[in-house]
N, C-alpha and C positions, 0 to 999 in steps of 0.2 A: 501518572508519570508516563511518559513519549518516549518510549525505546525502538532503538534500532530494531528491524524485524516484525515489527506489528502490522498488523493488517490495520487500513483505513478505508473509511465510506466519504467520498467528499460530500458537506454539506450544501459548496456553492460554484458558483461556476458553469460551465457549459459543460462540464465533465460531472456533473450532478449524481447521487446515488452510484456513483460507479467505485469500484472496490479498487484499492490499493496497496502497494507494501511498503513501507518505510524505508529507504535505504538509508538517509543523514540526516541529523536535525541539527540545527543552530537556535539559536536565544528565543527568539519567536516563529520561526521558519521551519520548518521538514521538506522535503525529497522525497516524492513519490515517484515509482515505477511499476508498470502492470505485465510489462512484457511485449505487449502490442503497440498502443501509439507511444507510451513513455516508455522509452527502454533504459536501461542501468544507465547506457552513458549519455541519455537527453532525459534526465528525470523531472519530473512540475515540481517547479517552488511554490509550495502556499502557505500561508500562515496556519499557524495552528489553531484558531479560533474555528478556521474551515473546514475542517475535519472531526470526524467522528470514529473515536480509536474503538478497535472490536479487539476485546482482549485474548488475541491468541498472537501468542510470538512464535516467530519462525526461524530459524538459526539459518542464515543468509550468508553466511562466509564463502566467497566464492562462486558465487551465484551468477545465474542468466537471464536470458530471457524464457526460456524454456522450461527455465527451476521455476520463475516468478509464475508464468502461465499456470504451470501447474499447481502451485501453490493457492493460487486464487480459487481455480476449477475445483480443487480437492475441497476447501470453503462450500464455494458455492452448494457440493454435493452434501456436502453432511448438513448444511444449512436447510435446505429441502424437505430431511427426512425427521429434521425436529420439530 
């Protein structure tokens, strides 16, 4: 299941292995934004088949580019030491 707030890894694309966060999905669609080149209000449309959901949700109500950034980097960190 594809919820609002999950972290994703793209599958494909020229934005390949690069981490994600959900901000909207539709029927076969999602909304990715990282904080840097996709920011909240220019988010990538890619279908869902192209991603790979990491099951940690992140409560995004109100969010930035700056929450996203760090949301990622704070991933990345714990991801490291496991």
């Amino acid at each position: 299941m594809i919820e609002v707030g999950m972290l994703a890894r793209s599958k494909a694309g020229h934005d390949k292995d690069q981490i994600f966060v959900i901000i909207k999905t539709e029927q076969e669609y999602v909304y990715l934004a990282d904080g840097k080149t996709r920011t909240v209000c220019r988010p990538k449309k890619k279908k869902q088949k192209h991603i790979q959901i990491i099951k940690e949700k992140q409560d995004i109500t109100g969010v930035d580019d700056a929450k996203l950034r760090k949301i990622i980097r704070n991933y990345r960190e714990t991801a490291k030491t496991i």
